[in-house]
N, C-alpha and C positions, 0 to 999 in steps of 0.2 A: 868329775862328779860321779859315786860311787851310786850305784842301786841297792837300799838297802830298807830294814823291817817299814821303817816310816813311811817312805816312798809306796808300801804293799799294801803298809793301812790306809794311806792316801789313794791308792788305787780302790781297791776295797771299799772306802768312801764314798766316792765316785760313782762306783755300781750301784753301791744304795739307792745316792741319789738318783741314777739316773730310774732305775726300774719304780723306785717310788715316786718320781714325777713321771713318768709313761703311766702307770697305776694311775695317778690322781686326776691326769685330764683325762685318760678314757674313761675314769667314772663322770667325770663331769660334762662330756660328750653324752655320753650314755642318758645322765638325768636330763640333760637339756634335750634331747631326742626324746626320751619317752613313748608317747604311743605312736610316732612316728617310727620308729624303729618298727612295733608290732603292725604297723601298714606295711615295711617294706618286707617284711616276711610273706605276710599275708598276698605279696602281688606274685610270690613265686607257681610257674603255670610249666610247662610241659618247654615252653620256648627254654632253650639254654644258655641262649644270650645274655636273658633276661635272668637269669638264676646267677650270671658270672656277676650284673652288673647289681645286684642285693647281696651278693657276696663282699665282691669291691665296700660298695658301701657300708653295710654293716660291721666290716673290721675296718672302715676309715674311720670308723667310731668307736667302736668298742677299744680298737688298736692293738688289738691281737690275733693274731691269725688262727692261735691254736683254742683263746676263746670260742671263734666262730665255729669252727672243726669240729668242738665237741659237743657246742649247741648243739648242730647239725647234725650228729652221732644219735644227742637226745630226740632231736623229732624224731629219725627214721627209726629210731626204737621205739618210740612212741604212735608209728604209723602216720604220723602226719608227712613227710615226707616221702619221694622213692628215692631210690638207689639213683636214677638217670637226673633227677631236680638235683641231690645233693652233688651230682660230680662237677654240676656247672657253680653252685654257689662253694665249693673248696676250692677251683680255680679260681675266682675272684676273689678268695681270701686270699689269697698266695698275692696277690695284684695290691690288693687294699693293704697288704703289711708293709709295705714300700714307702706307703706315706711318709711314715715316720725317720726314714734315711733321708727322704727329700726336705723335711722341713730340715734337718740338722744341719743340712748344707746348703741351706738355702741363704742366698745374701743379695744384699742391697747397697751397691755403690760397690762401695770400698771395705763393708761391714759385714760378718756375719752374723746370723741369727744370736747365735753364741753370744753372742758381744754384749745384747741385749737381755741377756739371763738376769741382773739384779733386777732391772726396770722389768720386765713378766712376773717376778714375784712381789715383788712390790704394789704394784697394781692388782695382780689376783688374788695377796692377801686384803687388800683395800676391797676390795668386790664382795669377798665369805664375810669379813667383818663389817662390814659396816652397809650391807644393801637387804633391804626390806624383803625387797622380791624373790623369790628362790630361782628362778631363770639367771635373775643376775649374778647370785650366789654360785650354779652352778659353771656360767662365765667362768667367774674370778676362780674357779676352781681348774679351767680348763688351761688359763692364761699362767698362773701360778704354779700347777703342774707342766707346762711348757717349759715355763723359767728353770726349775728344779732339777728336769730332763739336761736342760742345757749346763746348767753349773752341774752336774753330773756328769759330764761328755767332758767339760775343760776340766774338772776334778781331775779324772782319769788322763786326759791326753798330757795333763802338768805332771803329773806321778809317772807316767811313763817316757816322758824325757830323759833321764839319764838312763835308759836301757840300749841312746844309743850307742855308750858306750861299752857294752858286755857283749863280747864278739861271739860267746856262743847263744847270745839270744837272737840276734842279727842273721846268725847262720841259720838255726831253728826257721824264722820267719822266711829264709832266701831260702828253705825247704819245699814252702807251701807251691812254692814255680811247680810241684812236681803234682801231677792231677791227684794221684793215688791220696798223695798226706795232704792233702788241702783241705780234700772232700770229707776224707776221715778225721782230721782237726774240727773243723766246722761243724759236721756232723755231733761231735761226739761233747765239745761244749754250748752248743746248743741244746741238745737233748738235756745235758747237767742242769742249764741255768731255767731250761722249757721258758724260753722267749727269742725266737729269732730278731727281735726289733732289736731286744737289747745287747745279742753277740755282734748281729749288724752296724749294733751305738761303737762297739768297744773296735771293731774292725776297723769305723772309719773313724776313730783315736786312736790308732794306731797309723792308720796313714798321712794323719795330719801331721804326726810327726816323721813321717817319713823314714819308720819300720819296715813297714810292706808296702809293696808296689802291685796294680791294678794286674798286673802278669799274674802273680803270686793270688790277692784277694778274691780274683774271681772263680778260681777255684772252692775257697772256704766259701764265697757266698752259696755254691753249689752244694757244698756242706750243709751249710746250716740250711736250708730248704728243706735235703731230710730229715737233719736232726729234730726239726720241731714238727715230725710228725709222731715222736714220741709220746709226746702229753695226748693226741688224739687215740693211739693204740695201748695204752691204760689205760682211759677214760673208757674204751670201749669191752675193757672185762666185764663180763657180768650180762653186757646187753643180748639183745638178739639176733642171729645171723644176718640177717641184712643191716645191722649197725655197725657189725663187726668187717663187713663188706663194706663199709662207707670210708672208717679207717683204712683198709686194706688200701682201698683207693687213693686214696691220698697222698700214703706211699709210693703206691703205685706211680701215679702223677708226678711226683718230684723224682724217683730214683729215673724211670723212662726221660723228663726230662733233663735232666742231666746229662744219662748219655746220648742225647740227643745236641744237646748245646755245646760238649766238650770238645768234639771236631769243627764245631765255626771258630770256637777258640785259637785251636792248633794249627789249624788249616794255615798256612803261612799268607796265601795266595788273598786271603781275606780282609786280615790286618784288623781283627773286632777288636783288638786293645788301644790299637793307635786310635782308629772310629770315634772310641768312648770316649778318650784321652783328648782325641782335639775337639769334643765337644764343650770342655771346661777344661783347660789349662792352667796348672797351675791350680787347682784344685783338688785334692785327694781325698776329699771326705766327697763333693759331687760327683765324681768320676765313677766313686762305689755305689755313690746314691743309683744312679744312672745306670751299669750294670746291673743293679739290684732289679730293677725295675725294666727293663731290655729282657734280661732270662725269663720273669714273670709272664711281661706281653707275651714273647716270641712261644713260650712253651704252650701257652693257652691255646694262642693263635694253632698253632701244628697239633694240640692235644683233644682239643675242646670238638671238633668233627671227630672223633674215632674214640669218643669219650662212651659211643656203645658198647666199645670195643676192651675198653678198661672197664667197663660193669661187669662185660662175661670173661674176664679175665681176673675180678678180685669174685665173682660168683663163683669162679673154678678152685681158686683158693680158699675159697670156707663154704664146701658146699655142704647141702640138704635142705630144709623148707622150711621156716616157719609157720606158724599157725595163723591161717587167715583171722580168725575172729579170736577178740578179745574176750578174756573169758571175764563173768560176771562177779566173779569177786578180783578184779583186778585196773587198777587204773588204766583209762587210757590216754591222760593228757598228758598227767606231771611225771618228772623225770630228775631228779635230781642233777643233771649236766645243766640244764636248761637254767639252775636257780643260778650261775656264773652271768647270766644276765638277768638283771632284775625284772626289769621292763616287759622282757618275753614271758618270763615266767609268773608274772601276775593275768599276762592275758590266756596261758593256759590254764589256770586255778578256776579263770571263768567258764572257761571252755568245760574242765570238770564238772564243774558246779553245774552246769547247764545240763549237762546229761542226768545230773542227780535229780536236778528239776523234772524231766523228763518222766522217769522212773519214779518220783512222788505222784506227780500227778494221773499216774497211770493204774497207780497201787489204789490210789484216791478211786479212781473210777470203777475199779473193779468190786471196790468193797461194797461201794451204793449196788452196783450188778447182783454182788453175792447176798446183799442184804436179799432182794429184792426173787432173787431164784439163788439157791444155793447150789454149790456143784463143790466135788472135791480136787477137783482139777483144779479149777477156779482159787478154790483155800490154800493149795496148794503152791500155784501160781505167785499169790499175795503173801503167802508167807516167804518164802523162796526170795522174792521183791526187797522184802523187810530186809532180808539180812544183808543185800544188796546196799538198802541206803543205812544201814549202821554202819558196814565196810568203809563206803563211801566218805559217811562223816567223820569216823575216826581219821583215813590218810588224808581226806582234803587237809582239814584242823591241822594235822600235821605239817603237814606241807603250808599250811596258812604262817605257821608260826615258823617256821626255817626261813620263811622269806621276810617274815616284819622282822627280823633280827638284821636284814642286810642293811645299804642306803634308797631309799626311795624318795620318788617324789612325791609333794605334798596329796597330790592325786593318788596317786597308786598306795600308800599309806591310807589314806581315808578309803579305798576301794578293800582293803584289806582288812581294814578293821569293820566296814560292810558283809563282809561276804563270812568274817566267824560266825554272827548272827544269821547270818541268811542260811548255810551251810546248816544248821542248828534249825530251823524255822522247816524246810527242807523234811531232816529227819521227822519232826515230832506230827507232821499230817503225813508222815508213813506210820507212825506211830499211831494217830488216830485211826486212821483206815483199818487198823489190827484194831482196835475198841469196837470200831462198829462189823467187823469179821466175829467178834467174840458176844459182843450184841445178839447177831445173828442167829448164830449155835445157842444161846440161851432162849431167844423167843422161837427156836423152831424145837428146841430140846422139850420145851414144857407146851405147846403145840398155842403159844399167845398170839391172837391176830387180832390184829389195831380195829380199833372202828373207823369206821370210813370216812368219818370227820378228821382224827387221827391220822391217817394214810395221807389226806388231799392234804395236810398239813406238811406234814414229814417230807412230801413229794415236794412241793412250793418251796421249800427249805434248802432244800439237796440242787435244785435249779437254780436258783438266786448263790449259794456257796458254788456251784461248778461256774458259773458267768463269772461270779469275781475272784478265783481260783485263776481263770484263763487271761482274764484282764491284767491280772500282776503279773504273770509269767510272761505275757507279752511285751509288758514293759522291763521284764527284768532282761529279755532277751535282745530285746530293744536297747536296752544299756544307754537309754536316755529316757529324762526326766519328762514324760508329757503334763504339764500341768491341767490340760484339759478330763485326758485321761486320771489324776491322779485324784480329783475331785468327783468323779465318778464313783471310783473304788471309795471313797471316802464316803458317799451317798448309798452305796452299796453295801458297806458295811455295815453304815447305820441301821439302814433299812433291814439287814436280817437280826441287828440286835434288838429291836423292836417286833420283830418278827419272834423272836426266839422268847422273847418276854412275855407277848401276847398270847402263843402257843403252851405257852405252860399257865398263865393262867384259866385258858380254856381247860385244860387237863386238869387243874385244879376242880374246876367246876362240873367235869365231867364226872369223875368221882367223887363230890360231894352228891350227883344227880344219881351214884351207881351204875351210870353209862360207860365206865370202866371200872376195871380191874386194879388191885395193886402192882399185880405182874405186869400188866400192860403199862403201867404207868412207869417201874423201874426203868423197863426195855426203854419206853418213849424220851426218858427222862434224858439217861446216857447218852441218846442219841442226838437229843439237842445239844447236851452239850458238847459231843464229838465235832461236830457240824458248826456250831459258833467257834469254836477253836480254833479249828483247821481257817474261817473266816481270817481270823486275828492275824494267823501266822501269813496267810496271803497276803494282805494287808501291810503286815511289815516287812514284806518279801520284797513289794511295789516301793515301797518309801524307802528302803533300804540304796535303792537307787539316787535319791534326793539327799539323804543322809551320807551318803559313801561319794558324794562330793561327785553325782553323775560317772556313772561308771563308764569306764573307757568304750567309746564308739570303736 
């Protein structure tokens, strides 16, 4: 039996398949996780335990190692991480990418997983097609992607069956016995393909057919542990030194353990081949599984105490200082690494958006201050603000729309399609608060003062708008629907639209009576309607939450 073009396209096949089922159930992991995933980020604290064991899980789902890497690249660019949180959550990535060797060689009886590749697809096509639910949908996506993965794995291990007749490929492989070319093989098409799961898939296709041997493989496993810290030292162009120290780490992490793990190898007195070996006999795809995940533990275990130790050692290699504070025309949540998960990156958009909330209603506050005593610090201030949340609104929007272009869930979709209007709602009572700045300069320009009917008016107005102003920002921040609260703002509303109706009829009346001015009535006029506006947009800011399908707790 010859190795020939067919055989390559049959191999090549294979990979497809497999990387495209490893794709299809970590997306479907992913959606069915959801804002569970954004909790288990969210529980990361100063413990490093607990950072290894959000790492683990986060790529037992996502199922990529180097997805997680780069996430984790994006917070600490983004500040929301440190250097010492992310060293324990990229060892648990290294631990979490394991999974996916384990399920491949996972069997039952007499049966491998494998075996069962039509029936997973079969089943998780039945699940996308034919279930109501989207939880179920993303099931059948995870089950189907399984299947795919596996007819991917037997794809490749059937195409590489007659290789074992070509003596210089046999040699090539009885090469990798040598630490040197193991590490450097491993390494260097891992990096090509940037997925250690799937050079991990094609390893233990290869030992199924009994190409290489666990003497030989465990060195490429060593390999490709560095290899896939390629995709995280790209990813990290561009960021800021302590992002670029996150990657360094990583490296760092894998190439230290390695030469840490390569003497229990060698060590003769030890026997970790035979170990692995009689722990599943007769098994060549478990044996690597098992390895894979033995170098993981063990390195963490020896790594993860002296993991201060590797901060001031990837700080020595990219040193200097970043800038404490973010500067005001520049985001601080979104990141574009972070869009590689959807889930997370819909709960950062809120996170921005909330600081944009912040700064509106801040800009709001000052301008009723400037109305009310003018100062040019103050105009200053509020202008300065403004250009703050037009920045603002333009890269959220953007970033709103890079992510409704990914897969989401029916949640995070309606959260998305919420937060373009709210985003937008946002800007334009910063926009008001500059009408009533520009109010301002015109009734202090022509020296207009209200009557004092006028004043007790204006003032009652501005009270009743900052109450329900603070009422929707609390619910938006709340990011859950208070029905009680949301009939308040509904009565609140009401209440200044009726307010704002009666008050310009008074004004009407005032100047029919010559108790005012026309000046004074322009000034009065503008300023009601600045003030029922900014109402409005509060308003839809609150509902916005009940419409966007209760935004993620």
């Amino acid at each position: 039996m010859q190795f020939g073009l067919a055989d390559i396209l049959l191999m090549l096949g294979g990979l497809g398949l497999f990387l495209y089922g490893m794709r299809l159930m970590g997306d479907g992991l992913e959606l069915a996780a959801g804002s569970k995933l954004k909790k288990l980020l969210s529980a990361l604290t100063t413990n490093r335990l607990m950072g290894v064991l959000v790492g683990f899980l986060v790529t037992a789902v996502i199922q990529s190692s180097s997805a997680t890497t780069v996430m984790v690249i994006g917070f600490v660019n983004a500040g929301l991480m440190t250097l010492s949180q992310a060293a324990g959550v990229i060892m648990g990535a290294n631990i979490g990418t394991t999974v996916t060797s384990q399920i491949i060689a996972f069997r039952i009886g007499g049966f491998a997983f494998t075996d069962f590749a039509p029936l997973f697809i079969f089943v998780g096509v039945i699940f996308i097609m034919f279930s109501k639910k989207s939880t179920l949908s993303h099931i059948g996506q995870v089950v189907g992607g399984l299947g795919i993965l596996f007819l991917g794995l037997t794809t490749m291990s059937t195409a590489m069956e007659p290789l074992q007749q070509v003596p210089e490929f046999v040699n090539l492989l009885t090469s990798f016995k040598n630490p040197l070319i193991g590490i450097l093989v491993g390494a260097l098409f891992t990096a090509i393909i940037q997925s250690s799961s799937a050079s991990v898939g094609i390893l233990q296709a290869l030992a199924m057919q009994g190409l290489i041997g666990l003497d030989g493989a465990i060195f490429v496993l060593c390999g490709q542990n560095i290899g896939t810290c390629v995709t995280a030292l790209i990813s990290s162009i561009g960021a800021n030194k302590t992002a670029r120290r996150a990657a360094i780490l990583h490296l760092l992490f894998n190439v230290i353990g390695t030469l840490l793990f390569i003497p229990i190898v060698l060590i003769p007195g030890i026997g970790f081949v035979n170990m692995v070996e009689s722990l599943s006999p007769g098994n060549a795809a478990q044996q690597i599984a098992n390895a894979h995940i033995i170098f993981n533990i063990v390195t963490t275990l020896v790594l993860l105490p002296a993991s201060p130790l590797l901060v001031r050692m990837a700080t020595a290699l990219v040193p200097g200082k970043d800038k404490k504070e973010i500067e005001p025309m520049q985001v601080q949540y979104l990141d574009r690494r972070i869009l590689k998960t959807p889930p997370i990156a819909v709960g950062q958009v809120i996170k921005e958006t909330e600081r944009m909330a912040v700064l509106s209603r801040q800009n709001f506050h000052d301008s009723l201050e400037y109305f009310n005593q003018p100062s040019p610090e103050l105009k200053e201030r509020i202008m300065a603000n403004e250009q703050v949340l037009d920045y603002l609104n333009k890269e959220i929007t953007a970033y709103l729309i890079q992510i409704s272009a990914l897969e989401l869930t029916a949640s995070d979709s309606a959260t998305v399609g919420a937060l373009f209007h709210t985003v937008n709602d946002f800007e334009r009572i910063g926009d008001h608060a500059e009408n009533i700045v520009d109010a301002a300069d015109e009734m202090y320009s022509r020296k207009v003062k209200f009557s004092d009917t006028a004043a007790k008016e204006i003032k009652e107005l501005t009270l009743r708008v900052e109450v329900l102003l603070d009422e929707a920002l609390h619910m938006f921040r709340s990011r859950v629907y208070d029905e009680s609260l949301a009939q308040t703002i509904t009565r609140s509303e009401e209440d200044i639209d009726r307010c704002n109706e009666a008050f310009r009829n008074n004004h009407i009346k005032r100047l029919t009576k010559r108790k005012c001015t026309p000046e004074q009535g322009a000034v009065f006029l503008d300023l009601l309607t600045n003030l029922e506006r900014v109402a409005d947009h509060a308003t839809n800011i609150a509902f916005s939450i009940h419409n966007g399908a209760k935004i993620h707790q």
